[in-house]
Rosetta silent file (secondary structure, phi, psi, omega in degrees, C-alpha in Angstrom):
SEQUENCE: XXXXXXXXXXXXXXXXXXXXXXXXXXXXXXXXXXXXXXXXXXXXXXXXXXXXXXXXXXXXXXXXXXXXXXXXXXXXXXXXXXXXXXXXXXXXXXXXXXXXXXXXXXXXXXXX
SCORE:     score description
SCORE:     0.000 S_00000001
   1 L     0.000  -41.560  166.069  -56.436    5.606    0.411 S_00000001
   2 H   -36.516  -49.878 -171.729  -58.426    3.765   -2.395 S_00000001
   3 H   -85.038  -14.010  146.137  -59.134    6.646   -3.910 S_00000001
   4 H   -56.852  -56.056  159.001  -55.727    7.889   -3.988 S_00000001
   5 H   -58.572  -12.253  177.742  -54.720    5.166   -5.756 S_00000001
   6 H   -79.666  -34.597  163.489  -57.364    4.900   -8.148 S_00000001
   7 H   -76.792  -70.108 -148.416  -55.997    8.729   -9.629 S_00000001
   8 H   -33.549  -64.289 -154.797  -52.191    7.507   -9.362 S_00000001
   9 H   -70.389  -15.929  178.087  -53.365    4.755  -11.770 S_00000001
  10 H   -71.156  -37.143 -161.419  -55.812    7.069  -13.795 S_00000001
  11 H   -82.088  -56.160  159.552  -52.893    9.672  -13.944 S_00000001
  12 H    31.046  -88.636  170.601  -50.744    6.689  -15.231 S_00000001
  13 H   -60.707  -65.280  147.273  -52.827    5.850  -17.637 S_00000001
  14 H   -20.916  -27.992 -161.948  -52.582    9.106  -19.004 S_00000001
  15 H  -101.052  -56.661 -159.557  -49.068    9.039  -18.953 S_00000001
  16 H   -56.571  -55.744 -160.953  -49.194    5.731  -20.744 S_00000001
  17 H   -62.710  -39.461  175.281  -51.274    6.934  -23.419 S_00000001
  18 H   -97.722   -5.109  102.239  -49.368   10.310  -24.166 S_00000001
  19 H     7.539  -85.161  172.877  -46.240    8.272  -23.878 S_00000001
  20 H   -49.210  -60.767 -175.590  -48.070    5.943  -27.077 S_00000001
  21 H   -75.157   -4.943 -168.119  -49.681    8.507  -28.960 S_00000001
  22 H   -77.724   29.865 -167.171  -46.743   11.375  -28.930 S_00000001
  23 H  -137.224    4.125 -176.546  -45.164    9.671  -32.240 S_00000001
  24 L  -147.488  127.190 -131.577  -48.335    9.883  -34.068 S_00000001
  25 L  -117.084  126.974  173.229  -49.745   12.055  -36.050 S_00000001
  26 E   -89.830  102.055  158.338  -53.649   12.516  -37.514 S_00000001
  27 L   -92.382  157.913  155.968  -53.709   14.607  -40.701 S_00000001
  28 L  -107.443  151.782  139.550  -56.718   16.112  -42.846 S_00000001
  29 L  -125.019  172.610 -158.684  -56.815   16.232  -46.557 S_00000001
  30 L  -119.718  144.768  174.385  -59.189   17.665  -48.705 S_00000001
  31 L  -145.754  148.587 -164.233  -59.864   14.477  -51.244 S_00000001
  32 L   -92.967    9.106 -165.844  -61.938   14.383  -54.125 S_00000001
  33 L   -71.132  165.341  138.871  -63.287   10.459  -53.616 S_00000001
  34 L   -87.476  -32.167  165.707  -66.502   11.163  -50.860 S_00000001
  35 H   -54.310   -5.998  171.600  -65.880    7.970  -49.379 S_00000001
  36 H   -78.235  -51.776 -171.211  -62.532    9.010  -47.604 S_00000001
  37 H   -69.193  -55.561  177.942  -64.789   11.390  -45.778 S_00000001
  38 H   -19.974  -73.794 -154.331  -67.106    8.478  -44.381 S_00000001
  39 H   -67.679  -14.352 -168.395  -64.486    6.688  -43.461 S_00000001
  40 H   -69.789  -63.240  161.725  -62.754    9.496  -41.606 S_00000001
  41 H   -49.610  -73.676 -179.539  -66.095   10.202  -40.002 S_00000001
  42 H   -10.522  -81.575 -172.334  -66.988    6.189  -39.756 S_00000001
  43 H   -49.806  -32.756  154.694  -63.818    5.789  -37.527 S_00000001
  44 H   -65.501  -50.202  164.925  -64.449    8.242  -34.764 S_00000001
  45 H   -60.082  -37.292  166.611  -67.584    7.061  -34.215 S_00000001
  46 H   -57.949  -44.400 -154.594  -66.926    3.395  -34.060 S_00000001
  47 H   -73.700  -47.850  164.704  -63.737    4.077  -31.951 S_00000001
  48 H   -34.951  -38.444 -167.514  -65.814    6.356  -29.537 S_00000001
  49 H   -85.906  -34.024 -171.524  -68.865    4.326  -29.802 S_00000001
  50 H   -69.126  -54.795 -176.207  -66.446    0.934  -29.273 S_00000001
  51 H   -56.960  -62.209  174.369  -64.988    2.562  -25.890 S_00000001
  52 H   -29.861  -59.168 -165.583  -68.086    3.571  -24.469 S_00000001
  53 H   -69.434  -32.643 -178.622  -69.429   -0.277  -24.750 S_00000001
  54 H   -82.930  -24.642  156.177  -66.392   -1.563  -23.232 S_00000001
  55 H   -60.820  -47.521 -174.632  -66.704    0.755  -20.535 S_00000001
  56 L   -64.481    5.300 -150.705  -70.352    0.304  -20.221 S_00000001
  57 L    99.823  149.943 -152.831  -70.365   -3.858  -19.231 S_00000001
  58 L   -72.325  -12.212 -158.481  -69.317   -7.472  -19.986 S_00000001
  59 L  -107.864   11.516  145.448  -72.414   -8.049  -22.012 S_00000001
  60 L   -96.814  -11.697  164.463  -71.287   -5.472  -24.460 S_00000001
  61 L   -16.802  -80.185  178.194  -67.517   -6.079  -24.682 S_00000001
  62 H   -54.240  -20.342 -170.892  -67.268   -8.111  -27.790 S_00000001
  63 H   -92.647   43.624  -46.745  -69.183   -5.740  -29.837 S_00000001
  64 H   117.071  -96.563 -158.474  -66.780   -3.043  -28.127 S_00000001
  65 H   -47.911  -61.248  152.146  -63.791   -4.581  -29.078 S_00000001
  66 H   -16.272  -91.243  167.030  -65.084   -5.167  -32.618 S_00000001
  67 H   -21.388  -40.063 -172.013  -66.025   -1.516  -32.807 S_00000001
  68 H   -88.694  -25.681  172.857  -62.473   -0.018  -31.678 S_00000001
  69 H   -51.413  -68.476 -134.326  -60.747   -2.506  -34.542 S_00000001
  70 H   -68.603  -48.976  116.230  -63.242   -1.666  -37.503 S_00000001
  71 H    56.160 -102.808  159.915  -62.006    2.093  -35.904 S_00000001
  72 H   -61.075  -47.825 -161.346  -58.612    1.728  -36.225 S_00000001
  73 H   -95.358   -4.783  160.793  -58.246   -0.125  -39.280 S_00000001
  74 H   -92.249  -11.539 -177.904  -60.460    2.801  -40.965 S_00000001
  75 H   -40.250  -58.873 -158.509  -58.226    5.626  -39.143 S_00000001
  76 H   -87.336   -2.744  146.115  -55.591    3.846  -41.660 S_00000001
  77 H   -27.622  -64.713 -159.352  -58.246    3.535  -44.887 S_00000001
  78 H   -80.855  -40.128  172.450  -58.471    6.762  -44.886 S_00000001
  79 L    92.775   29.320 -166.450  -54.864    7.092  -44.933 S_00000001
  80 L  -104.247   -0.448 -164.757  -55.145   10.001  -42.509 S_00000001
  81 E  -116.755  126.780 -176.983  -52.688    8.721  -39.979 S_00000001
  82 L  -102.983  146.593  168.896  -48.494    9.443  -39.915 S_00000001
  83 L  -150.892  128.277 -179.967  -46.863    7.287  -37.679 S_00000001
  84 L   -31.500   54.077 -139.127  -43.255    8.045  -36.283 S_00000001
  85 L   -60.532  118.341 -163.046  -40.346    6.280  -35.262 S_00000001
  86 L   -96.688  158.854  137.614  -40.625    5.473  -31.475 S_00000001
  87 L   -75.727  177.693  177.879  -38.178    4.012  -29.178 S_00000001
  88 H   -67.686  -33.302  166.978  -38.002    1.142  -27.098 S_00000001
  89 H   -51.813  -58.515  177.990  -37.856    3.142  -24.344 S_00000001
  90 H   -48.964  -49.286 -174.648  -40.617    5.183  -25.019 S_00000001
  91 H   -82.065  -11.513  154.336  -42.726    2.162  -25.777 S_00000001
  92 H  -103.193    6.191  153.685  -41.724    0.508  -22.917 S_00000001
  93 H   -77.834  -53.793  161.341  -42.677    3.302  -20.437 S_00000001
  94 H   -15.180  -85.288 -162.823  -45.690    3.382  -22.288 S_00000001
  95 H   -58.366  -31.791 -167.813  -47.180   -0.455  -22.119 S_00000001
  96 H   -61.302  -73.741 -130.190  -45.524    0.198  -18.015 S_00000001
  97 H   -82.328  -60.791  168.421  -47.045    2.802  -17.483 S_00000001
  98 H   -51.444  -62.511 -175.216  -50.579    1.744  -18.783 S_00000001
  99 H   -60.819  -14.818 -163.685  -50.615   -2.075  -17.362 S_00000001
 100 H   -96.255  -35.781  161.591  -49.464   -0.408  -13.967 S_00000001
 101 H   -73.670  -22.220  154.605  -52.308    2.092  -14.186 S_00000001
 102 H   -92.690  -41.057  164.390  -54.631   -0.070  -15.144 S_00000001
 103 H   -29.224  -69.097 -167.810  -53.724   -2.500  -12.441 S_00000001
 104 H   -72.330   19.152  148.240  -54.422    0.563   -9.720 S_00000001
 105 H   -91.106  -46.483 -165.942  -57.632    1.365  -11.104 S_00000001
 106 H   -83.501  -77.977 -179.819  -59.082   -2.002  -11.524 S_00000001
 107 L   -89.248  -26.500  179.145  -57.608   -3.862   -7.806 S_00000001
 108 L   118.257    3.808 -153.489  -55.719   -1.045   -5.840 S_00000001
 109 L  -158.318  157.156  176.203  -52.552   -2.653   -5.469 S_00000001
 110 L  -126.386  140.659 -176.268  -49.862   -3.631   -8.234 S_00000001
 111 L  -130.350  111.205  179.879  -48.370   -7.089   -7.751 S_00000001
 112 L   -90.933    0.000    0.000  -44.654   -7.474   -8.869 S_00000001
């Protein structure tokens, strides 16, 4: 039964996340600066490299978290990122949809 609930909340999560991300959109350009490409590069690897640590254990976390900003805020450096107009709805299915899926992954049980 655990493990049923631990996919509900995985599939969730899933849910949550293409819920969040379906309003936003990653372009390429071809640019003549080279430093746009760094940062292009730069930002997958911190945000990949950021997840991993926060996944891996508490005594990596802050440098995690750290990692998935510096990430993020080059995703929008680079000026590679369109982002959409969502609804309320949508974004509040989302954030549900996540916190309730992360709740069933982490204790088993959602508490209303």
């Amino acid at each position: 039964m655990r493990l049923l609930g631990k996919l509900v909340g995985l599939l969730l999560v899933l849910a949550g996340i293409y819920f969040l991300g379906e309003n936003i959109i990653f372009t390429t350009r071809i640019v003549g600066y080279w430093w746009r490409d760094v940062s292009a590069a730069g930002a997958v690897i911190a945000t990949i490299a950021g997840i991993l640590m926060l996944l891996h254990g508490r005594g990596t976390r802050e440098l995690g978290w750290i990692l998935v900003i510096l990430g993020i805020a080059l995703v929008f450096i680079n000026g590679s990122v369109i982002l959409r107009p969502t609804s309320l709805w949508t974004f509040f299915l989302a954030f549900i949809s996540l916190v309730g899926g992360y709740k069933l992954i982490t204790t088993g049980r959602l508490n209303f």
